[in-house]
N, C-alpha and C positions, 0 to 999 in steps of 0.2 A: 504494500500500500504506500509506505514510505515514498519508492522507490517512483510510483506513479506522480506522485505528488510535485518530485520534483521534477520529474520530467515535462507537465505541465508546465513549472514555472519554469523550466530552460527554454520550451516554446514560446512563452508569450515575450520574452526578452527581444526585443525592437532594437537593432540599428541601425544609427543614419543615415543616409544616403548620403547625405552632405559629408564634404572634408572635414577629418576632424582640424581643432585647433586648439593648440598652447596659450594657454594667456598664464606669461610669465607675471610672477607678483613684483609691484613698481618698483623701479630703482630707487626712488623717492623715499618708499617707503624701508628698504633694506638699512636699518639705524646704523648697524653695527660697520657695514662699507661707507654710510656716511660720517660716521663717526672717526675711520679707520684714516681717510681721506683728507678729512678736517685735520687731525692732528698731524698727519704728513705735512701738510702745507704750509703751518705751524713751523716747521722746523725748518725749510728750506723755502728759499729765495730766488727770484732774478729767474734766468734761463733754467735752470735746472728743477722751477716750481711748473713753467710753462710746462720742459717736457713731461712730466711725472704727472700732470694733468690733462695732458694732452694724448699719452700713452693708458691712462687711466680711462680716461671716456672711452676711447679707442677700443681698448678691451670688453669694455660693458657694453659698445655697441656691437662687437662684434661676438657677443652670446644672445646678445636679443636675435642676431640674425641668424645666428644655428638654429633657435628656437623657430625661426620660421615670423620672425616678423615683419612686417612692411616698411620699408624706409621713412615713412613718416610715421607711424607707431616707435621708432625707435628713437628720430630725431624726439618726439615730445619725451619721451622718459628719459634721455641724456637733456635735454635742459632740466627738466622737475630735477632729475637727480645734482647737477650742479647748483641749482636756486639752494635743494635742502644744504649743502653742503657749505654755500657760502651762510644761511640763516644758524648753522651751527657755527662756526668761525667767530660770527660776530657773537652767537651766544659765551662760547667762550671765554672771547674778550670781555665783554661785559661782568662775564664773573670772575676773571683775574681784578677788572678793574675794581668789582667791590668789596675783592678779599684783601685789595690791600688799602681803601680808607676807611 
């Protein structure tokens, strides 16, 4: 009986025609690479901040694109994930600046 039961429920299981798709969860929202990012930037300066930001988006856009995203799907979550990134920085800053008056 068991056995019918589930067979029933393995037939009515529906697939969908349609392609499936990845929806990677935001860059925006990944705290800990924004976190990770912000304090990099922190430490280093000049050309060598350019590249290490520039190599750094580079990388993120280029796993949104194995995931199969669209070039303007990617372009918006490498800005949101820079915006978070510089809104952490200045967080940062603002609590260095009130730990020391």
């Amino acid at each position: 009986m068991e056995n019918r039961r589930m067979s029933a429920a393995l037939m009515d299981v529906r697939f969908s025609k349609n392609d499936e798709q990845v929806v990677p969860f935001p860059l925006a929202g990944q705290v800990s690479t924004v976190r990770r990012c912000a304090s990099e930037l922190e430490n280093i300066h000049g050309d060598a901040a350019l590249q290490y930001w520039k190599s750094e988006c580079r990388r993120l856009a280029e796993r949104l694109k194995t995931l199969g995203c669209t070039q303007e799907a990617i372009t918006q979550q490498v800005m949101a994930f820079q915006t978070e990134v510089q809104v952490e920085m200045m967080r940062r800053y603002s609590d260095r600046l009130a730990a020391e008056a």
